[in-house]
N, C-alpha and C positions, 0 to 999 in steps of 0.2 A: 629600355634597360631599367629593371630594378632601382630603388634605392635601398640603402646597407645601412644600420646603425653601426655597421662597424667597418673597414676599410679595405679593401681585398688586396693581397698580395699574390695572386696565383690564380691561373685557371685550369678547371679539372674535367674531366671525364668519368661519368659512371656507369658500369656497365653493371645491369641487372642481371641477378644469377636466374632468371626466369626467361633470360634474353633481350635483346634490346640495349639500345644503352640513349645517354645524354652524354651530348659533345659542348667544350665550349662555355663551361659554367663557370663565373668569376666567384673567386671562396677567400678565406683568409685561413689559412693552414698554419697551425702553430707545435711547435714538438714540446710533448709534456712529457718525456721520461721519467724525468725526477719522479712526480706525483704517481707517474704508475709503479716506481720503485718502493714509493713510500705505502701507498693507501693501497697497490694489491698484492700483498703479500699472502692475503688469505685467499683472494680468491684463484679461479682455474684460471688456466691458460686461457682459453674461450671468450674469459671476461677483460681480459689487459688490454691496455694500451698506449699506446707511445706518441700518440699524435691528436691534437682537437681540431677539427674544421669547424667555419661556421659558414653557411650557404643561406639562399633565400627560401624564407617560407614559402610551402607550396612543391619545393623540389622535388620530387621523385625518386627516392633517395629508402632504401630497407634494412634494417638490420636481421630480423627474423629471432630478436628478442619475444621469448615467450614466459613467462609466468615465475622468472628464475632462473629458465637456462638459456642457452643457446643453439635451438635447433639444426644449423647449417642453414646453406644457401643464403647467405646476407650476399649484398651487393659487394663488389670493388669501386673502389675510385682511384683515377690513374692520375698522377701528376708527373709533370705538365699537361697541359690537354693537345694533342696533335704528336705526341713524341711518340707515339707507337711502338717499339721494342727499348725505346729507350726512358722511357716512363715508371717511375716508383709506383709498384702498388698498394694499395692499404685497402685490407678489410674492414668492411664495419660493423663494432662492436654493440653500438646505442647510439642510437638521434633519440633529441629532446627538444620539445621546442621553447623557447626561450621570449620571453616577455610576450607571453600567451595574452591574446585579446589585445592586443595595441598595435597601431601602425608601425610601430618597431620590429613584430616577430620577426624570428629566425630561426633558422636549425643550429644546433650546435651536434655537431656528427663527430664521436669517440670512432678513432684510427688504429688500427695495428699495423702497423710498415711491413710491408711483406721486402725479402730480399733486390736492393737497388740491382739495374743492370751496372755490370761491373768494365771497364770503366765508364764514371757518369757524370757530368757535370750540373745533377738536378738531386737533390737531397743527398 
């Protein structure tokens, strides 16, 4: 098991849109509306987000962030991990990783909440 500079509350699943996925991955998932209400006002829809994870460096993990846009085909990550139809999913918008070059790094992974199943006792 990893070590986290930061605490995890939840475990995730991410499924690559090339196929494949990661089951089973402890994150610390935090909802940032506010800040996407505030700071993206300007940009497209493509670029928002409602949610910040942070995971362990190394994850496998895609956004399909290119040069300014946003191509398609970024990954999902489903939370809970194991809730299979019953699971929030969020697209991702940007990973970055975060205290680059120290035994600290991490991913910090920009979320868009895609539609919860309705009713749900998970987000």
């Amino acid at each position: 098991m990893p070590s986290f500079p930061f605490t995890t509350n939840s475990i995730c699943d991410i499924a690559h849109a090339a196929g494949g996925s990661l089951n089973g991955l402890p994150c610390h998932l935090n909802a940032d509306y506010e800040r996407h209400a505030e700071s993206g006002e300007g940009e497209s829809m493509s670029f928002r987000y409602t949610h910040v994870m942070l995971i362990a460096q190394g994850t496998n993990i895609e956004d399909q962030y290119t040069g300014g846009t946003q191509v398609g085909g970024q990954d999902t990550v489903y939370i809970p991990s194991g809730a299979g139809g019953n699971a929030t999913p969020f697209t991702v918008q940007f990973v970055e990783t975060k205290a680059w070059n120290t035994p600290w790094a991490y991913l910090k992974v920009y979320l868009d909440r895609g539609t919860p199943p309705w009713p749900t006792k998970y987000l």
